[in-house]
N, C-alpha and C positions, 0 to 999 in steps of 0.2 A: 742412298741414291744409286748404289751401284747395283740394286735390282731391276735398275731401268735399263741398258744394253742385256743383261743375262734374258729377261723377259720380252728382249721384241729376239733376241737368238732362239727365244722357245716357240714364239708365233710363226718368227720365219722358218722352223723346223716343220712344226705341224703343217703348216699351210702347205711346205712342198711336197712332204707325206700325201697330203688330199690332193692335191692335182693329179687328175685324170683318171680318178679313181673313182669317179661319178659320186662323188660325196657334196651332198645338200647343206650339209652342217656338221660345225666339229659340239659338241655334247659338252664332253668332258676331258681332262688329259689328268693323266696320274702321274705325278712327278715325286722322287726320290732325291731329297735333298739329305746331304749329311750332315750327323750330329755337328760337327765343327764349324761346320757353313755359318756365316753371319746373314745368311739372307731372310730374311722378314716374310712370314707366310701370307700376312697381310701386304704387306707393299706387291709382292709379285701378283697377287691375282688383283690389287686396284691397278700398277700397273698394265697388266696385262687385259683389264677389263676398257681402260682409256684405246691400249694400242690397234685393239681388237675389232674396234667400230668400223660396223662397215666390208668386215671380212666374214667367210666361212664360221669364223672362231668366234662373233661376237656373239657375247651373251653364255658362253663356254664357262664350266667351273673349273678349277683347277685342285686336285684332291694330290693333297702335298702327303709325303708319309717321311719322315725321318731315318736316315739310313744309320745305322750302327758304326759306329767309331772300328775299324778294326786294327790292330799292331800285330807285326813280324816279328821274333826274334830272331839275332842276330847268328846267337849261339846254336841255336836248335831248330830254326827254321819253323819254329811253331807258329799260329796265331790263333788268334784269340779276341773277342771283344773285350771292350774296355768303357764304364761310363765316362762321360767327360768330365765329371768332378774329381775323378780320383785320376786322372792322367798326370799328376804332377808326383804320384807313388806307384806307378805304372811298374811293373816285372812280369815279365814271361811266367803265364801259369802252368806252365810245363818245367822248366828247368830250373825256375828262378833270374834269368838274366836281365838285366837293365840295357843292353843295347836293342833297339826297337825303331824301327820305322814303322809311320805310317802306311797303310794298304789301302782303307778306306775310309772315307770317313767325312769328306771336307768337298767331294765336288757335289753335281748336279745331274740326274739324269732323268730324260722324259722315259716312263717305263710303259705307256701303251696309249691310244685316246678312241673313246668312243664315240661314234660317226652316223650320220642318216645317209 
């Protein structure tokens, strides 16, 4: 259920994007969600297909692509992708080190939409 504030935050985005920008309709938006995200690729475009009636954006697909997990090390400042299976035996592929934040991996971003 917490795709439903994140998806009217993506409507209310696009939609002020298209103001005044003499746009007839929004097509499509391509959105970059990360590997880590628990957000539901299905639930965001049913909701956002419910929120969207009625606006520029209705009838809009939403073409979601998966962002790559990325980690920092702590030691070496390197980084590096990482699948999310093996995050639990996670080390720096440069030095070897176990201290690691995450960089990327876990938010949400709209990367472009196309428009009439």
């Amino acid at each position: 259920m917490h795709e439903l504030p994140i998806t009217q935050s993506i409507l209310s985005i696009v939609l002020r994007h298209a103001a005044g920008q003499n746009v007839t309709k929004i097509v499509r938006i391509r959105l970059r969600v990360g590997e880590l995200s628990d957000l539901a690729d299905e639930w965001i475009q049913h909701y956002f297909s419910y929120l969207s009636r009625g606006t520029l954006a209705q009838d809009a697909t939403l073409a979601i692509t998966r962002a790559p997990i990325v980690l920092r090390c702590a030691a070496c400042n390197g980084s590096f992708e990482m699948a999310k299976d093996r995050l639990s035996e996670a080390r720096c592929s440069t030095c070897g080190g176990e201290r690691l934040e995450l960089v990327a991996g876990r938010g949400y971003f709209i990367e472009d939409m196309e428009v009439r």
